[in-house]
N, C-alpha and C positions, 0 to 999 in steps of 0.2 A: 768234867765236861759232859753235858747232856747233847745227846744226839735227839733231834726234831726228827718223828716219823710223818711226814708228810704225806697225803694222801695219794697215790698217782695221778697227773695231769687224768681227766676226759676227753677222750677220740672220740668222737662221734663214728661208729664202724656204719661200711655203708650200707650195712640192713636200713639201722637207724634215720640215717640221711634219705633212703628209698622209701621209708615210711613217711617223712616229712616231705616227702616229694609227692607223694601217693594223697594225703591231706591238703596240702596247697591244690592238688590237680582237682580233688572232690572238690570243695568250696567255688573256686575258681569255674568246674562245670555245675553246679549250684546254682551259684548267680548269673553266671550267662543264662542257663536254663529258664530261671523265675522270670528274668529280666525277658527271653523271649516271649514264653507261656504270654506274659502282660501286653506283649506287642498285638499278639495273634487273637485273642481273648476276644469274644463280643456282649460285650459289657455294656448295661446302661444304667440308672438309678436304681431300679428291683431288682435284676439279676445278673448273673454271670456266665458264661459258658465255655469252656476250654474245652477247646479241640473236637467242639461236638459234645461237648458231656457236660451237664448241669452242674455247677458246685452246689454242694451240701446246704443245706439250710442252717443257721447258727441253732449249736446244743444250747448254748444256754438262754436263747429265747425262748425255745424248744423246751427246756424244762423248767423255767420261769415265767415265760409268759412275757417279758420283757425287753426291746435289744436295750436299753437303759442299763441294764447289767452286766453286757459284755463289753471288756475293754478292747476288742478288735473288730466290733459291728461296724462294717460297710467297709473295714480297712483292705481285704483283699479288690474290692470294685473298685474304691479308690485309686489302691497303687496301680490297676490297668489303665485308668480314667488319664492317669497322670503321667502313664508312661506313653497311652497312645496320644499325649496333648493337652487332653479335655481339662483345663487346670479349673475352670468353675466346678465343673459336674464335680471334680474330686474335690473338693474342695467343699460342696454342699455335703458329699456324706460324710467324707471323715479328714479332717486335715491331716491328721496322721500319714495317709497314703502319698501326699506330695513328697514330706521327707522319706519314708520308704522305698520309694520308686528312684531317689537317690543315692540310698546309701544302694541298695540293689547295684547298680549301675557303679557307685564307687568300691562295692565288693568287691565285682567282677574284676575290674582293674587292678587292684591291690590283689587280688592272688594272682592273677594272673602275672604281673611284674614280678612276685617273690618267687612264680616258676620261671622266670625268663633269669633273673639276678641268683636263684640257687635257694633262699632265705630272705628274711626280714629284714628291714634295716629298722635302728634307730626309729626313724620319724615312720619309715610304716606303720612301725606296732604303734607308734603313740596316736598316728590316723586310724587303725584298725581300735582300736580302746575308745577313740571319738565316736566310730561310727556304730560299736555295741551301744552307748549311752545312747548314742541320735535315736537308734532304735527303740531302747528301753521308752526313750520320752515321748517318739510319736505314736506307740499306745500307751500310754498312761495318760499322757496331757489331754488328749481329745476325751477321755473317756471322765479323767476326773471333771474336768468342764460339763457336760456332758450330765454328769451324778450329782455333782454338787450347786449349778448353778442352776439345772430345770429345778 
């Protein structure tokens, strides 16, 4: 007769649980935060300005000579353009920032809910998996278009 040494069940102890409470509450203030910054922001097609302070100019125009080679050129104007309305203006610099300016807005929500419910559910993580990809594609797609069809 063999006896099965089975490993002991997993408790999650409530350090643990306090750490995953501490990550949901960052993320959660994360996207509230970006999602305001983009409300407040005075933004038009050239530039940007938060809170009084100029945004950065892109490094890799800056060191190419090019925005044709950055996959995120105009996406930060955009997602303000699109979060304070303006759906053309965003829409002429970088289509990308329309869906960003979404997932933005549905981040917030989704942590926020996994701090009100404790955890994730099921269909959260598979909306939170949807909305990494959304992300991934609205800088690549605008950029591969962009690279490959000028």
């Amino acid at each position: 007769m063999t006896i099965l040494n089975l490993p002991p069940k997993k408790t999650s102890s409530p350090q643990v649980l306090n750490e995953r409470h501490g990550e949901r509450l960052f993320w959660a203030t994360f996207f509230g935060v970006a999602f305001l910054l983009g409300c407040l922001a005075d933004v038009n097609v050239v530039r940007a300005r938060f809170l009084g302070f100029e945004a950065p100019p892109c490094i890799v125009e800056t060191l190419f000579g090019s925005h044709n080679l950055c996959p995120g050129f105009g996406l930060t104007r955009s997602t303000s353009l699109a979060i304070q309305g303006q759906w053309s203006l965003a829409w002429g610099l970088n289509p990308g920032g329309i869906l960003i300016a979404f997932v933005l807005m549905g981040g917030f929500f989704l942590y926020f809910m996994a701090l009100v419910r404790g955890g994730f559910t099921q269909k959260m993580l598979f909306v939170k998996r949807v909305g990494r990809n959304l992300f991934l594609g609205a800088v690549l797609a605008p950029w591969c278009c962009r690279v490959f069809i000028q």
